[in-house]
C-alpha positions in Angstrom: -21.2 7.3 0.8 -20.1 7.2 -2.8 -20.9 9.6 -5.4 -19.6 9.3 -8.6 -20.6 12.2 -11.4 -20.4 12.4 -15.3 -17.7 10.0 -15.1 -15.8 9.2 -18.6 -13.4 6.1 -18.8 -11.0 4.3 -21.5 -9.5 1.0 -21.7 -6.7 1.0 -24.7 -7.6 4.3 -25.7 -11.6 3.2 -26.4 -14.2 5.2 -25.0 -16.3 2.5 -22.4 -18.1 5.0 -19.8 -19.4 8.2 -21.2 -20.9 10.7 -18.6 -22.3 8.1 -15.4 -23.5 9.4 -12.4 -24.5 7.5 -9.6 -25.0 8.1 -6.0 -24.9 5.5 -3.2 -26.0 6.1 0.7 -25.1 3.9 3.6 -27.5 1.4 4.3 -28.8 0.9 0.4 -28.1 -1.9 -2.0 -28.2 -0.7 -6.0 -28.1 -3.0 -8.4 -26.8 -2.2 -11.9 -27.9 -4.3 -15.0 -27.6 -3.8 -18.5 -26.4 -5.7 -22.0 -23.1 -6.8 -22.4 -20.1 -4.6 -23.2 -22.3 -1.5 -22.0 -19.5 -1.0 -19.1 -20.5 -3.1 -16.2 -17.2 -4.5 -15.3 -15.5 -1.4 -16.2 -17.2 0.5 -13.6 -16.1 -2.0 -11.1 -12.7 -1.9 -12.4 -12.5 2.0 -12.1 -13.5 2.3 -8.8 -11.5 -0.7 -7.4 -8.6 1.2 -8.9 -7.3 -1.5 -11.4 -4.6 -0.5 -14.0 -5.2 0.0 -17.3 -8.4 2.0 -16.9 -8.1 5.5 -17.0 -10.4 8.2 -16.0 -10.6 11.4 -18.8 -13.2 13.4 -17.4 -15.9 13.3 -13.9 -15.3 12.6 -10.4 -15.4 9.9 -7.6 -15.7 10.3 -3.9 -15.9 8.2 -1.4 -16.7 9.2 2.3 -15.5 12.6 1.1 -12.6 11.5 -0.3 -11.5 11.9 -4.3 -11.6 8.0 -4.6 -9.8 8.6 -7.9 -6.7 10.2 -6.4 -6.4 6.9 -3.8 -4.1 4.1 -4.6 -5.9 0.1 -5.0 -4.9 -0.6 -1.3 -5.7 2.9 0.1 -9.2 2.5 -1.0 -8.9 -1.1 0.2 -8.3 0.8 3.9 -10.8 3.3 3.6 -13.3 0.4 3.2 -13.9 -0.5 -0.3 -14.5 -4.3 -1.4 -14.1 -5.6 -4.8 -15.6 -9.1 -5.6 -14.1 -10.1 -9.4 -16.7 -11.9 -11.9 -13.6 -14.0 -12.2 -11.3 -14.7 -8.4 -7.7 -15.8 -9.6 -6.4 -18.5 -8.1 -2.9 -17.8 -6.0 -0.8 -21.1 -5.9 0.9 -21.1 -3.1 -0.5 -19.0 -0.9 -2.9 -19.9 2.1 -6.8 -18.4 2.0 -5.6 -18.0 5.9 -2.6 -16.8 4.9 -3.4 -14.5 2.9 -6.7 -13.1 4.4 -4.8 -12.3 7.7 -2.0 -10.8 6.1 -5.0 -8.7 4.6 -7.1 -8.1 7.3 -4.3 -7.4 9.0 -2.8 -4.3 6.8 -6.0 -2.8 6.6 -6.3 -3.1 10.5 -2.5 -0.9 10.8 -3.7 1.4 8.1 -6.7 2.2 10.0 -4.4 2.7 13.4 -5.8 -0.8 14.9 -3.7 -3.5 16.6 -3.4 -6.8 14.7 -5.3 -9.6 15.1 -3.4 -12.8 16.4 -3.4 -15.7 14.6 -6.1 -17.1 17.3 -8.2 -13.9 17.2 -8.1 -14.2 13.6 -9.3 -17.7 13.4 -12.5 -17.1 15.2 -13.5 -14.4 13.0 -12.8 -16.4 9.9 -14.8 -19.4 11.5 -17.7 -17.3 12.2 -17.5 -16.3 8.4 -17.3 -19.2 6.8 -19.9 -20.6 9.0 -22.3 -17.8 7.2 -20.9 -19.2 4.0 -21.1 -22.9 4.7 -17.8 -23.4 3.7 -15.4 -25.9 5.7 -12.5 -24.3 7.2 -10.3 -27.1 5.8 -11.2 -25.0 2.5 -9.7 -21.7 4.1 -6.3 -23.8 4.9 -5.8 -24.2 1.2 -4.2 -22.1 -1.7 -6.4 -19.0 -2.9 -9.0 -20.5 -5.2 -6.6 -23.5 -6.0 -8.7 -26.2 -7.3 -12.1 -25.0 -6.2 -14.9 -24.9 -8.6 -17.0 -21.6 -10.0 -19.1 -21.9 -7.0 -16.4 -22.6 -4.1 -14.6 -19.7 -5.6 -17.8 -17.1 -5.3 -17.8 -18.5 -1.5 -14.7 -18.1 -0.9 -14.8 -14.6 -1.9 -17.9 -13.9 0.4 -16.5 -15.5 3.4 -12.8 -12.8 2.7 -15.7 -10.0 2.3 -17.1 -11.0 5.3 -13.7 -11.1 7.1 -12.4 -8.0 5.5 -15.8 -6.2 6.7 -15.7 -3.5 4.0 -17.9 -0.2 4.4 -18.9 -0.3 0.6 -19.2 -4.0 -1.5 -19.0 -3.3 -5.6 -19.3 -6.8 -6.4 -19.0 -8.1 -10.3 -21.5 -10.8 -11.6 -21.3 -12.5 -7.8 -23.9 -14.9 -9.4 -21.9 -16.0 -11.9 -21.2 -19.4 -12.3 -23.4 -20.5 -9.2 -26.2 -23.4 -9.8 -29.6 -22.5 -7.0 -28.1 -24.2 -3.9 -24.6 -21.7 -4.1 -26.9 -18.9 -5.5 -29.0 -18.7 -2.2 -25.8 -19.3 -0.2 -24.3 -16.2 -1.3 -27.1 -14.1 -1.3 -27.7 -15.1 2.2 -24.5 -14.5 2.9 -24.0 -10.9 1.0 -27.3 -10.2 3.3 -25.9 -10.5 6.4 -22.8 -9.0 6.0 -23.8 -6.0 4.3 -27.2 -5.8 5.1 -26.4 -3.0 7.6 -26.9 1.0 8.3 -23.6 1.6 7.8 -22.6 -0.1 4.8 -23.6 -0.4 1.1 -23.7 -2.6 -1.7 -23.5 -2.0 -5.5 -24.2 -5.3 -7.4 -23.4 -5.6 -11.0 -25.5 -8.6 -12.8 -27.2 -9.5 -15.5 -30.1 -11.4 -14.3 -33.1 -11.0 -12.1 -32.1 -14.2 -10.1 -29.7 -13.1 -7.6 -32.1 -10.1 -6.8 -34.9 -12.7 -5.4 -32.7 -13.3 -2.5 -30.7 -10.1 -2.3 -33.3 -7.6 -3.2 -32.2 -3.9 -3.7 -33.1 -1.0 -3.2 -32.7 0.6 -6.4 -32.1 -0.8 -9.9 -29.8 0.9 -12.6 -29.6 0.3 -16.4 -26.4 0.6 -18.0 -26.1 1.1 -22.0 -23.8 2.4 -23.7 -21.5 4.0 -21.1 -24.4 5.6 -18.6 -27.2 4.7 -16.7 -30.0 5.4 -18.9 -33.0 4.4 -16.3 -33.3 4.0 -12.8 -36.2 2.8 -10.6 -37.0 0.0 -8.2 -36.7 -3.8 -8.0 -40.2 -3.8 -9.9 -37.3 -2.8 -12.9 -35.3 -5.8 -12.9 -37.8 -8.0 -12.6 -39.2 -6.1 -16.2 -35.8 -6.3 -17.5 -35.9 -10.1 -17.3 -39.5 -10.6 -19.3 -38.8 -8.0 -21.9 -34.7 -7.7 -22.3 -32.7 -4.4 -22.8 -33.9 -3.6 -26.3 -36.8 -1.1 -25.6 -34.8 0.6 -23.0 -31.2 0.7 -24.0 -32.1 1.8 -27.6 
């Protein structure tokens, strides 16, 4: 599903990925873990297509397609989901609003019919109900006034209604005390949890992995994955630290 190899990346001209490959089949969940500033959220960034990062050397596909040659919404339409380690808030604009307007443009890109505002209500129902999150909470602006936790929901329940075919999402746990954290993993489980879809999470703790455990678990230093193995590796990550490994 995605296969990215010896990719190189800058931000402002400084060097941040150096020569990662990684490769991703439908119906597997990768975590990637690793010390802070190794490139974690730059990865994410990269693939989501966000401006500002630019690719010098290496390759992304995804499906078969050059991944890195696709515009933020095009990769949007062919199925990719990006959940931020930090959701803006949008003032103004509706979590319905906005996530039909969405779901919607995806929908025409893809050659679908719209859904109407009543077709598009159930499915957001149905979603938030996964994420125990009111749908009064959906009627208000993006983000606007919710706390750390309510915004990670709120992100879950779009990813459920967006129903991507690849989820790359950035420090999901972040922010969440154990109530939220099971929530979302619960939620990222039965969305994604599926044959035809894939997960990479990017964290840097072993907690979020106790309820959505993975299949495979990466560490990151220094610009590349420099070990690889399975959830038996986070769970030594979290008793001895990066040290031994990323040195």
């Amino acid at each position: 599903m995605l296969k990215i190899e010896n990719l190189h990346a800058t931000v402002g001209d400084k060097p941040i990925l150096k020569g990662l490959s990684l490769s991703i089949n439908a119906g597997e969940i990768h975590a990637i873990m690793g010390p802070n500033g190794a490139g974690k959220s730059t990865l994410s960034y990269v693939l989501g297509g966000r401006p500002g990062y630019e690719v010098t050397e290496g390759s992304a596909t995804f499906e078969g397609q050059d991944l890195l040659d696709m515009e933020p919404h095009e990769r949007a339409a062919a199925g990719l989901f990006l959940g931020f380690q930090y959701p803006v808030e949008i003032p103004g604009v509706s979590n319905v609003q906005f996530l039909r307007e969405a779901l919607n443009a995806q929908r025409k890109a893809r050659g679908q019919e719209p859904l109407s505002g009543g077709e598009f209500l159930k499915v957001a129902r149905e979603k938030a109900g996964l994420l125990k999150m009111d749908m009064d909470m959906l009627k208000r602006p993006v983000n606007v006034g919710f706390s750390g936790g309510e915004k990670k929901r709120n992100e879950m329940v779009q990813m459920g209604i967006i129903d991507p075919r690849l989820a790359i999402l950035d420090e999901t746990d972040s922010g969440l005390d154990i109530d939220a954290l099971r929530t979302v993993g619960d939620g990222i489980n039965s969305i994604m949890r599926r044959p035809d879809k894939a997960v990479l999470l990017i964290t840097h703790y072993q907690r979020l992995l106790d309820y959505v455990q993975p299949d495979f678990v990466h560490v990151l230093a220094a610009g590349r994955i420099v070990k690889s193995g399975g959830p038996e590796l986070a769970r030594e990550l979290e008793e001895h630290g990066y040290a031994e490994i990323a040195a």
